[in-house]
Legacy VTK file of the C-alpha trace (Angstrom):
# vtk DataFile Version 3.0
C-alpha trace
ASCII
DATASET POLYDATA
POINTS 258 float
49.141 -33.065 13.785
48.238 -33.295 10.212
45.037 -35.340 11.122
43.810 -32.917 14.082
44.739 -29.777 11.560
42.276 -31.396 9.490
39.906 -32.338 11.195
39.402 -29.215 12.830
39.386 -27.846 9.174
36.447 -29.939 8.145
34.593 -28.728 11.790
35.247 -25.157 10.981
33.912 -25.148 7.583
30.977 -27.116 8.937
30.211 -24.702 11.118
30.357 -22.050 8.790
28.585 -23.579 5.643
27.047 -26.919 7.134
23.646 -25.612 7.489
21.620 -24.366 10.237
23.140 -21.294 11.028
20.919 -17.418 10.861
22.687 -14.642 9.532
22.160 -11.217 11.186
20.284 -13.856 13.622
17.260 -13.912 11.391
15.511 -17.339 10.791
14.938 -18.654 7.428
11.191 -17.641 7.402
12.397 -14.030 7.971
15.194 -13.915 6.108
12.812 -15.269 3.185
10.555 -12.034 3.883
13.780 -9.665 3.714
14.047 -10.891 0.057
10.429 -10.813 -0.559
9.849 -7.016 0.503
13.170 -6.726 -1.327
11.756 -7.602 -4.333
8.616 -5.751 -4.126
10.415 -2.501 -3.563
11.724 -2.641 -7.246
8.457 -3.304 -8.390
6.750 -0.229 -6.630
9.743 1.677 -7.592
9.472 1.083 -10.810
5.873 2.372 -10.736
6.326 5.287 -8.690
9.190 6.536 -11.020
7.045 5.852 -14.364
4.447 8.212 -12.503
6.770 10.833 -12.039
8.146 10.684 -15.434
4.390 10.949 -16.883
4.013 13.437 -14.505
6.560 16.027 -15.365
5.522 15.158 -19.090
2.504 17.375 -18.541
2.234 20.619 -17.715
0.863 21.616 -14.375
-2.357 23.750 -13.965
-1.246 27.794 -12.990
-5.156 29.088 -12.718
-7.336 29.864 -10.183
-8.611 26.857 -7.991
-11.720 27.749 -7.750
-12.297 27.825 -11.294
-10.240 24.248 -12.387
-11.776 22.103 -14.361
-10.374 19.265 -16.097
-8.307 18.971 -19.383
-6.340 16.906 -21.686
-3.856 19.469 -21.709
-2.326 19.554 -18.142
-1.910 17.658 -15.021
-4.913 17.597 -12.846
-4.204 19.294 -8.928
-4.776 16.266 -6.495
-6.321 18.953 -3.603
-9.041 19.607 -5.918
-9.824 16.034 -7.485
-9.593 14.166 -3.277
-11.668 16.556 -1.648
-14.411 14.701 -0.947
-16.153 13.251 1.657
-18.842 10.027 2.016
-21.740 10.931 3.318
-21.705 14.892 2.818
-22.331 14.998 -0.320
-21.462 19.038 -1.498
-19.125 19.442 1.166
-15.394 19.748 0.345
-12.138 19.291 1.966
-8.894 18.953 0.225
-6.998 15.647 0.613
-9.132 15.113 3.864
-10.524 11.716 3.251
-7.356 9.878 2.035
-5.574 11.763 5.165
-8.003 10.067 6.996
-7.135 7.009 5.233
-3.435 7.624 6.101
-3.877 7.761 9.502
-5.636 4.321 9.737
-3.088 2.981 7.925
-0.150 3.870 10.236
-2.259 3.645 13.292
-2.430 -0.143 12.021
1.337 -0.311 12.224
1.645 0.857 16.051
-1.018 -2.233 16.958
1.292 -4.533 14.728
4.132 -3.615 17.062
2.379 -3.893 19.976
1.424 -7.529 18.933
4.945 -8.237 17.924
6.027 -6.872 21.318
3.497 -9.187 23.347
4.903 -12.027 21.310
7.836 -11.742 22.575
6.476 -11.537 26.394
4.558 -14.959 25.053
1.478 -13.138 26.486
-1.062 -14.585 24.128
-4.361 -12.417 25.035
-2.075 -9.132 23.951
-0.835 -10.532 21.110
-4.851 -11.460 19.784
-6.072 -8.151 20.850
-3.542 -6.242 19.038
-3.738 -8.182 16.088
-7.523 -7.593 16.339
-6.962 -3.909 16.450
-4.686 -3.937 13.608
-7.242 -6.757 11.101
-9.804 -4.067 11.947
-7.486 -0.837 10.508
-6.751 -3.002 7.633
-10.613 -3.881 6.451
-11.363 -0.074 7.515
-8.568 1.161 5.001
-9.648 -0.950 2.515
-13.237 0.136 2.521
-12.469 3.768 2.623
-10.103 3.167 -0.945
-13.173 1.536 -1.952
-15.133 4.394 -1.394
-12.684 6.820 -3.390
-12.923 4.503 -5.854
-16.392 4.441 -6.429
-16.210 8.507 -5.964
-13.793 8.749 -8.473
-15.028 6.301 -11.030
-18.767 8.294 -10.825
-17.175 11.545 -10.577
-18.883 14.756 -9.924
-22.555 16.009 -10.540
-21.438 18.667 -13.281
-18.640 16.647 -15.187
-15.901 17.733 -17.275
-15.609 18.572 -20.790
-12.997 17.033 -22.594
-11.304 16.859 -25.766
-10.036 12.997 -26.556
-9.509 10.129 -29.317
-12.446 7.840 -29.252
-12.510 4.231 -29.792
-13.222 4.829 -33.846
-9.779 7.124 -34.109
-12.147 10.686 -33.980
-11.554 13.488 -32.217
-14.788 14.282 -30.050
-15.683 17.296 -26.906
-18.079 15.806 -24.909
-18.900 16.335 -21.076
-17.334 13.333 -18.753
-18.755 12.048 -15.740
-16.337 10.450 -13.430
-13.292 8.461 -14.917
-12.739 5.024 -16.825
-8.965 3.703 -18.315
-9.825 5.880 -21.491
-11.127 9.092 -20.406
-11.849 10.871 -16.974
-13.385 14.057 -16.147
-10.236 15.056 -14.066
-7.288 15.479 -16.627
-5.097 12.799 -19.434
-6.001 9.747 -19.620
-2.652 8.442 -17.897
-3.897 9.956 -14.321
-6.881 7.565 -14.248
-4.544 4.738 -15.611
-2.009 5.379 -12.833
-4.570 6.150 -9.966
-6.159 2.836 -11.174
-3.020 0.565 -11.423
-0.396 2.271 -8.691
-3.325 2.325 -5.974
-4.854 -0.972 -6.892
-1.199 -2.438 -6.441
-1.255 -1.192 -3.069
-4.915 -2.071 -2.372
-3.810 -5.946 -3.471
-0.840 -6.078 -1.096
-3.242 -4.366 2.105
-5.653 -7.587 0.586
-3.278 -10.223 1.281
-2.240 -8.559 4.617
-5.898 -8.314 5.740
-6.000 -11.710 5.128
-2.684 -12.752 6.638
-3.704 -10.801 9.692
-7.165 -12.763 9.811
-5.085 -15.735 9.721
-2.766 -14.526 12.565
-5.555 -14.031 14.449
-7.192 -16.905 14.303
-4.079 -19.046 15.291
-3.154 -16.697 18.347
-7.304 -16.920 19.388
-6.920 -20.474 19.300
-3.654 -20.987 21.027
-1.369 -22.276 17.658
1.726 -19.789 18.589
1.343 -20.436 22.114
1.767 -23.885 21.352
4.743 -23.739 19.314
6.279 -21.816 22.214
7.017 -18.825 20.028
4.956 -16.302 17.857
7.444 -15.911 14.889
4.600 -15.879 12.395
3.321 -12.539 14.045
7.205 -10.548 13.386
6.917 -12.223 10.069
3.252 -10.950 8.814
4.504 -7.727 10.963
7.183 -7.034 8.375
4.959 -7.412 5.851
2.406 -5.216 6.854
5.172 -2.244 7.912
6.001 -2.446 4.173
2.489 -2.085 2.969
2.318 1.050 5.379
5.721 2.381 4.540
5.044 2.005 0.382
1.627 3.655 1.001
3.452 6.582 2.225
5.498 7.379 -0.787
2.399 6.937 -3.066
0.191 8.946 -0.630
3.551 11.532 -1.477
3.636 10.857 -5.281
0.158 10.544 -6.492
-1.691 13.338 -3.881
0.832 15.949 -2.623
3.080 16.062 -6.184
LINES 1 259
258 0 1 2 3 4 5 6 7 8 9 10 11 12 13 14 15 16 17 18 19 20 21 22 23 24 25 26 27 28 29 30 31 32 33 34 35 36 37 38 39 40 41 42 43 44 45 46 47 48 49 50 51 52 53 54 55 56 57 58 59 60 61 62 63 64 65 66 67 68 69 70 71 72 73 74 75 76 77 78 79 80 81 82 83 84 85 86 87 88 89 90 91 92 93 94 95 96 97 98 99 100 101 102 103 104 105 106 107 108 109 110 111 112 113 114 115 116 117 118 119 120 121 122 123 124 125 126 127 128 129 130 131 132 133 134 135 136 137 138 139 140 141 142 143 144 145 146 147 148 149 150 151 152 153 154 155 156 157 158 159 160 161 162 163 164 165 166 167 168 169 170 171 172 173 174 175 176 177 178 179 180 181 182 183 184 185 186 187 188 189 190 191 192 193 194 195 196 197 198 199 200 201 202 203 204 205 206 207 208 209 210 211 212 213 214 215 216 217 218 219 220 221 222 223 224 225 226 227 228 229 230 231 232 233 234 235 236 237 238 239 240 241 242 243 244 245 246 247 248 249 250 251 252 253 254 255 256 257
């Protein structure tokens, strides 16, 4: 009795810490990608909540819109620095562009589902089409942020004048064009630095998805998953990129509607 008590003692803690079991059913590779996206929430958190403590440092601008212009001495309204648009130049609409952007972005997350769905039917021709569609919302949103960029680093035809510390310790007043990590046109210093490092995060992480997605692609085109009998690499690059949408939602929040 003593010997069978054991030995199903030894079998149930086999079971149970011998290896090859999936908690919550997730495989490794997933589970691995939990504590990944885990990990990068802390990181943008940490980001978004130094933004909003700079924010709140400065004061926030109580004039008339249609006579802002920018200043060292409060926080610059996002509806009236994003109102841009490429290729009408003059023409203004608050917030419209990265909206636009926005939109891409979580359109690209339905077409990630819909591959992740036809992965699971096995159905290999959805699966690259979808992926397709979603590669294609990734590049776009990346080449619209590269177009704010560009807007915002040139800035506007009549400038700003501002007050700052130059690189020789002086005070100086002299009309800015557009916006570098010392000085912008727009407001402080800091909103350039954050717009800079808190978007070009982001931008990084839609990078590595774009190519991660190219990848996907590739291997679905040329029959890799089918292969393997399963398209666990798709769920896996899907989680990713449903993080890089969901994060670009709070700093869409943060940085242009606060």
């Amino acid at each position: 009795m003593s010997t069978t008590a054991t030995a199903v003692g030894v079998s149930s803690k086999r079971g149970i810490w011998g290896g090859g079991n999936e908690p919550l059913k997730a495989s490794y590779g997933k589970l691995m990608m939990w504590f990944f996206l885990l990990s990068d929430i802390f990181t943008f958190a940490a980001f978004l909540t130094a933004y909003a403590a700079i924010r709140v440092s400065y004061p926030t601008y109580a004039g008339p819109e249609d006579v802002f212009v920018g200043s060292n001495e409060y926080w610059p309204v996002p509806e009236l620095v994003f109102d841009a648009l490429p290729f009408l130049h003059g023409f203004h609409i608050p917030l419209a562009f990265v909206g636009l952007m926005t939109f891409i972005l979580i359109m690209s997350s339905v077409t990630m589902v819909l591959a992740v769905e036809a992965g699971h039917r096995n159905d290999r021709a959805d699966v690259t089409k979808w992926l397709l569609w979603t590669l294609l919302g990734g590049i776009t949103f990346l080449s619209c942020q590269a177009w704010e960029w560009s807007h915002f680093i040139h800035g506007t035809d009549s400038g700003s004048m501002i007050t700052y510390v130059n690189n020789l310790g002086r005070v100086v007043s002299e009309t800015i064009y557009g916006a570098n990590l010392a000085v912008n046109e727009y407001g402080p210093a800091a909103f350039a630095q954050l717009f800079f490092f808190i978007t070009g995060f982001h931008g990084f992480h839609v990078t590595i998805g774009v190519f991660l997605l190219f990848l996907a692609f590739y291997q679905s085109a040329v029959g890799v998953y089918e292969r393997r009998g399963h398209y666990e690499m798709v769920e896996k690059i899907g989680l990713y990129w449903h993080f890089v949408d969901l994060v670009w939602v709070f700093v869409f929040t943060f940085f242009y509607l606060i």
